[in-house]
Kinemage of the C-alpha trace (Angstrom):
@kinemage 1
@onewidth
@group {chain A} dominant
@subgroup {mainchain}
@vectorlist {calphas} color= white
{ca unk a 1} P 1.932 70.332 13.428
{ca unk a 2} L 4.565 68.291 11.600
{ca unk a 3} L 5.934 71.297 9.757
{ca unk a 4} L 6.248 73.651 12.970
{ca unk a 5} L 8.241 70.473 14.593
{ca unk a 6} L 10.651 70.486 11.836
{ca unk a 7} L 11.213 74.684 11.708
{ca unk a 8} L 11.780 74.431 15.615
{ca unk a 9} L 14.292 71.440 15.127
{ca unk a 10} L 15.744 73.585 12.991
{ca unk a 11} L 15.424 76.783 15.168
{ca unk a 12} L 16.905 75.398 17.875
{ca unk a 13} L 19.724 73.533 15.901
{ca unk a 14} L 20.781 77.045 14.840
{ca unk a 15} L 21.117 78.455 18.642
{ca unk a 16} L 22.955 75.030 19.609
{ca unk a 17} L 25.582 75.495 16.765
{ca unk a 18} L 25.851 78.995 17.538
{ca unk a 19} L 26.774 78.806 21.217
{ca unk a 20} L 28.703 75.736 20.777
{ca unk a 21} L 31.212 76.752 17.773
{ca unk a 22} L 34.121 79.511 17.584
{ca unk a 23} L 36.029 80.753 14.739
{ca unk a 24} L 38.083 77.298 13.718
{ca unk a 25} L 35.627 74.839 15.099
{ca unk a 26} L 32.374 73.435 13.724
{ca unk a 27} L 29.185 71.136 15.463
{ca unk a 28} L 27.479 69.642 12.369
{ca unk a 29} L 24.236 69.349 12.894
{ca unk a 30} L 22.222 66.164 13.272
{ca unk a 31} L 19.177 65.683 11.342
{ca unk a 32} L 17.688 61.965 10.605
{ca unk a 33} L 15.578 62.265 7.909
{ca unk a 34} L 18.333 63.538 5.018
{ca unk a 35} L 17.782 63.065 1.492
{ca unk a 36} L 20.265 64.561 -0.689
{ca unk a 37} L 20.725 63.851 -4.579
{ca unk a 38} L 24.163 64.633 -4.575
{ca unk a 39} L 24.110 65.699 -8.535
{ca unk a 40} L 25.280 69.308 -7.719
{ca unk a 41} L 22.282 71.363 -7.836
{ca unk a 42} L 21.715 72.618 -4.398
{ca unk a 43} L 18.023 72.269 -3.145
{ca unk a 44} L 16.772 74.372 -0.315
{ca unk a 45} L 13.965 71.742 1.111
{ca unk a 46} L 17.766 69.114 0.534
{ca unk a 47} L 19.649 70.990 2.837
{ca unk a 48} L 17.287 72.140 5.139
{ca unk a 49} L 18.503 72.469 8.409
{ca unk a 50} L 22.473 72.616 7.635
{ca unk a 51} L 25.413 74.537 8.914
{ca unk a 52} L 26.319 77.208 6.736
{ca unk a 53} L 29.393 78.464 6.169
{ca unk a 54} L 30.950 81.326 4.232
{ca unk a 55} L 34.415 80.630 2.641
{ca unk a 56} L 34.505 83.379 0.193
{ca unk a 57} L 32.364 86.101 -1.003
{ca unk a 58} L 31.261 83.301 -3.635
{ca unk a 59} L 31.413 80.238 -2.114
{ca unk a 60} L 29.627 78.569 0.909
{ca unk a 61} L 30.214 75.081 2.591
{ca unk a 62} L 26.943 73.435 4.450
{ca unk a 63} L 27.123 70.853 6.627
{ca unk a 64} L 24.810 68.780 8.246
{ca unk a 65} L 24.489 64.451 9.109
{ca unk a 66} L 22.502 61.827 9.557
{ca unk a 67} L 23.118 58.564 11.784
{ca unk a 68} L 24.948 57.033 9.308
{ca unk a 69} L 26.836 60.053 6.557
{ca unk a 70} L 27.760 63.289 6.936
{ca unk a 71} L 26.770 65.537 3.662
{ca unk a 72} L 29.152 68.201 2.660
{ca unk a 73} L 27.921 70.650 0.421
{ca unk a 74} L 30.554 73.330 -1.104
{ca unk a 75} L 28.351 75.874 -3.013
{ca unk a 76} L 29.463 78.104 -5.607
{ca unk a 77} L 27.675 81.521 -6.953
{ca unk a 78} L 30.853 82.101 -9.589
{ca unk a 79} L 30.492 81.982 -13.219
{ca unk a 80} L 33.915 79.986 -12.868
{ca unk a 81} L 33.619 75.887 -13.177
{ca unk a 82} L 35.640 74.731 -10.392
{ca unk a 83} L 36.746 71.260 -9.295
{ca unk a 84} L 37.130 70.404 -5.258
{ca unk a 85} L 39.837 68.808 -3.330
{ca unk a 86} L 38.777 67.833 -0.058
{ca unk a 87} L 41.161 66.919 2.731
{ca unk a 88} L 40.124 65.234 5.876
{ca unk a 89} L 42.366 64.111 8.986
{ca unk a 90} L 42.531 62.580 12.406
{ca unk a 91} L 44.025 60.926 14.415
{ca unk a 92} L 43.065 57.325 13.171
{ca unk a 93} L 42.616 57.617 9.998
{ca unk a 94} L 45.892 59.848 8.916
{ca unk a 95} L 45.056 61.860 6.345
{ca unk a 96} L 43.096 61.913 3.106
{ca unk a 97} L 42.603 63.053 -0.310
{ca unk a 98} L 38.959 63.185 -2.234
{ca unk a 99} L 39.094 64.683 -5.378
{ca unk a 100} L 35.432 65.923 -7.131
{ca unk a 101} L 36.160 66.973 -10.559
{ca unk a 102} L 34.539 64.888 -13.965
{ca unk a 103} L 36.131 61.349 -11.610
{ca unk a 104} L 36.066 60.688 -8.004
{ca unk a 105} L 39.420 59.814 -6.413
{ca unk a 106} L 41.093 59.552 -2.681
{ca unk a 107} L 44.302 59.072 -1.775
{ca unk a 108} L 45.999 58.369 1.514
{ca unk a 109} L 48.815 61.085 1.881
{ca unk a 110} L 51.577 61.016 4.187
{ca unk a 111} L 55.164 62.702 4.646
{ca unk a 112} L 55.572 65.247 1.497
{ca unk a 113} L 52.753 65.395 -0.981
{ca unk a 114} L 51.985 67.366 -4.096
{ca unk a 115} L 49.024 67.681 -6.435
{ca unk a 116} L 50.612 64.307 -8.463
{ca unk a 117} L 52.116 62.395 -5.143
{ca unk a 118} L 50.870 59.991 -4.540
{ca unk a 119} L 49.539 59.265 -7.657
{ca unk a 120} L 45.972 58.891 -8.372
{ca unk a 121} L 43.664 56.075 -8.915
{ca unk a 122} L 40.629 57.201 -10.599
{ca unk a 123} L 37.197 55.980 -9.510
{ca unk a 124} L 38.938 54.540 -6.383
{ca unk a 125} L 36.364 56.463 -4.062
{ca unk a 126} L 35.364 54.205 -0.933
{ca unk a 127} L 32.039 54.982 1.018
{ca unk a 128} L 31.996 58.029 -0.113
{ca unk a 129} L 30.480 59.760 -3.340
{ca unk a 130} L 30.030 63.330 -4.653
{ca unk a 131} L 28.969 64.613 -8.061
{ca unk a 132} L 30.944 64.768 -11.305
{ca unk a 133} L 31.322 66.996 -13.481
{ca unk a 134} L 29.472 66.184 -17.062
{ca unk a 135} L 31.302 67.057 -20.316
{ca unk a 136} L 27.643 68.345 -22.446
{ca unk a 137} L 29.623 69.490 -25.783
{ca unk a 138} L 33.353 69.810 -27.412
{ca unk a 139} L 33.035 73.347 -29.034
{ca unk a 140} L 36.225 74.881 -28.371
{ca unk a 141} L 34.418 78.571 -29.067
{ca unk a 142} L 32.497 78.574 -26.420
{ca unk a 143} L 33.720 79.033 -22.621
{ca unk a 144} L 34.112 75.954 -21.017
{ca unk a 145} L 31.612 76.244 -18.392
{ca unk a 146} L 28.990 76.278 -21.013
{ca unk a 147} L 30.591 72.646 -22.162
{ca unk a 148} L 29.867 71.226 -19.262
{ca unk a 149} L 26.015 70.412 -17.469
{ca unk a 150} L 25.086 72.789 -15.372
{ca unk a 151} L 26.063 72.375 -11.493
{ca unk a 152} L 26.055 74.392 -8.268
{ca unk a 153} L 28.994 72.989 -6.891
{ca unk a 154} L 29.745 69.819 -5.176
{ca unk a 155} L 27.625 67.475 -2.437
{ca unk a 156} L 29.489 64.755 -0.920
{ca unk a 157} L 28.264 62.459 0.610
{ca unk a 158} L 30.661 60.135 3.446
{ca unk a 159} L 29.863 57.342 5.660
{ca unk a 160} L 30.760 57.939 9.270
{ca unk a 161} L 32.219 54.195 9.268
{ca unk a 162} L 35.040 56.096 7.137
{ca unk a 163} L 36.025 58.448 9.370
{ca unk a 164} L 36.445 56.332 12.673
{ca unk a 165} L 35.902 59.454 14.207
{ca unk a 166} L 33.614 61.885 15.602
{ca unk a 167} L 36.521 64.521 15.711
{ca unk a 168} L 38.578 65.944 12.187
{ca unk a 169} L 39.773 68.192 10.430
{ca unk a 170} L 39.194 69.221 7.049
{ca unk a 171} L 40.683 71.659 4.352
{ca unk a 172} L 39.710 72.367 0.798
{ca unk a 173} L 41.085 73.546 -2.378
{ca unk a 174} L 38.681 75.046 -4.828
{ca unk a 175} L 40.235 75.332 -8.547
{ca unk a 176} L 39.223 76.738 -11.712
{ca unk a 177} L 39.601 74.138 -14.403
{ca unk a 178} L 41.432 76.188 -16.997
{ca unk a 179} L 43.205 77.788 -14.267
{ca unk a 180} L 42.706 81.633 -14.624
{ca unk a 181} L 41.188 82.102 -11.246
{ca unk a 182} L 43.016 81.625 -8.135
{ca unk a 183} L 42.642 78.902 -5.612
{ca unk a 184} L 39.736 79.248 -2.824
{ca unk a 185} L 41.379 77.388 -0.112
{ca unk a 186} L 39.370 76.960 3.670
{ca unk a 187} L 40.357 77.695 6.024
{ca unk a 188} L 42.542 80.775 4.158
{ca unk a 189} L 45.081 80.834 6.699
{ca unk a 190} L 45.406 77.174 6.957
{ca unk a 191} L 48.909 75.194 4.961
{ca unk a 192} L 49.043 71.982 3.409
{ca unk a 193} L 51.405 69.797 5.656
{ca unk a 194} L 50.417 72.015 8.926
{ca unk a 195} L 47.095 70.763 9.901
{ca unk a 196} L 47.084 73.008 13.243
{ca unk a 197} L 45.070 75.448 11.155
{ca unk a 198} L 42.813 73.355 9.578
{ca unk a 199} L 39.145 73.280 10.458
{ca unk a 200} L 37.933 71.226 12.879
{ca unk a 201} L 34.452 69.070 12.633
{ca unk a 202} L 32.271 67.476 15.400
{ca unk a 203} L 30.125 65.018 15.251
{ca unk a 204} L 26.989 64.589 17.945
């Protein structure tokens, strides 16, 4: 009986989200018993219940929360290592920075800012978390996603309390480490210092 509960939660999740959302706007939704690892490897039964949504042919972000975090998944079917930034704004918090590569960093931006400004402060991440990247051998031959442990992509993981919010935007930047691909950004019409086009996130 448990399990039917659970696939109509889900079922009617889907039909909520779907009525409720248009083409720049998200509902993520709610479920209260999450467990996610966040070490990058992307479990079905994990993510059960989340808000998926395609930002490439390659690529997927899911979405879903709990009472107290919201769990952002970005998902990558490439044979390309990539590293994430993740930008996040509103209105009280301004907006911010979190890097998931092989460290964890945020930084509060403001005015003009580059890839370098402001600097960063590794390990500086602050209730939030999201997998790193692991650094398995230091053969030059090989390609270097076979130097590093295998990973799906990146899971973060934020506290609510962070946010001060149940309204933002977010934007990513999804980069190739040695830099032969090109950038995934989301939303692909969306600029840097312009957040009008960014993609906007409620939370219920």
């Amino acid at each position: 009986m448990f399990k039917n509960y659970s696939i109509y939660t889900c079922f009617s999740l889907i039909i909520i989200l779907f009525s409720c959302t248009n083409s720049n706007t998200s509902k993520v939704p709610i479920k209260h018993q999450v467990d996610i690892s966040v070490d990058g490897i992307f479990d079905a039964k994990e993510w059960e219940c989340s808000k998926a949504i395609n930002i490439s042919q390659n690529n997927t972000l899911l979405l879903i929360q709990n009472v107290d975090y919201i769990f952002l998944g970005i998902k990558n079917n490439e044979t390309t290592a990539r590293y994430v930034n993740l930008y996040i704004e509103n209105n009280t918090i301004g907006t911010i920075n979190f890097h998931a590569s092989m460290q964890l960093s945020e930084r509060q931006l403001s005015g003009i800012w580059n890839d370098t400004i402001p600097k960063w402060n590794w390990g500086n991440n602050s209730n939030w978390t999201a997998n790193k990247i692991k650094i398995i051998s230091r053969d030059e031959t090989i390609p270097f996603i076979e130097t590093v442990a295998l990973y799906e992509g990146f899971e973060f993981k934020i506290a609510k309390s962070k946010l001060k919010s149940n309204t933002f935007k977010i934007r990513l930047e999804i980069k190739d480490f040695i830099g032969k691909e090109e950038d995934i950004v989301f939303p692909i019409d969306s600029e840097r210092l312009t957040m009008e086009k960014w993609f906007q996130l409620e939370l219920y």
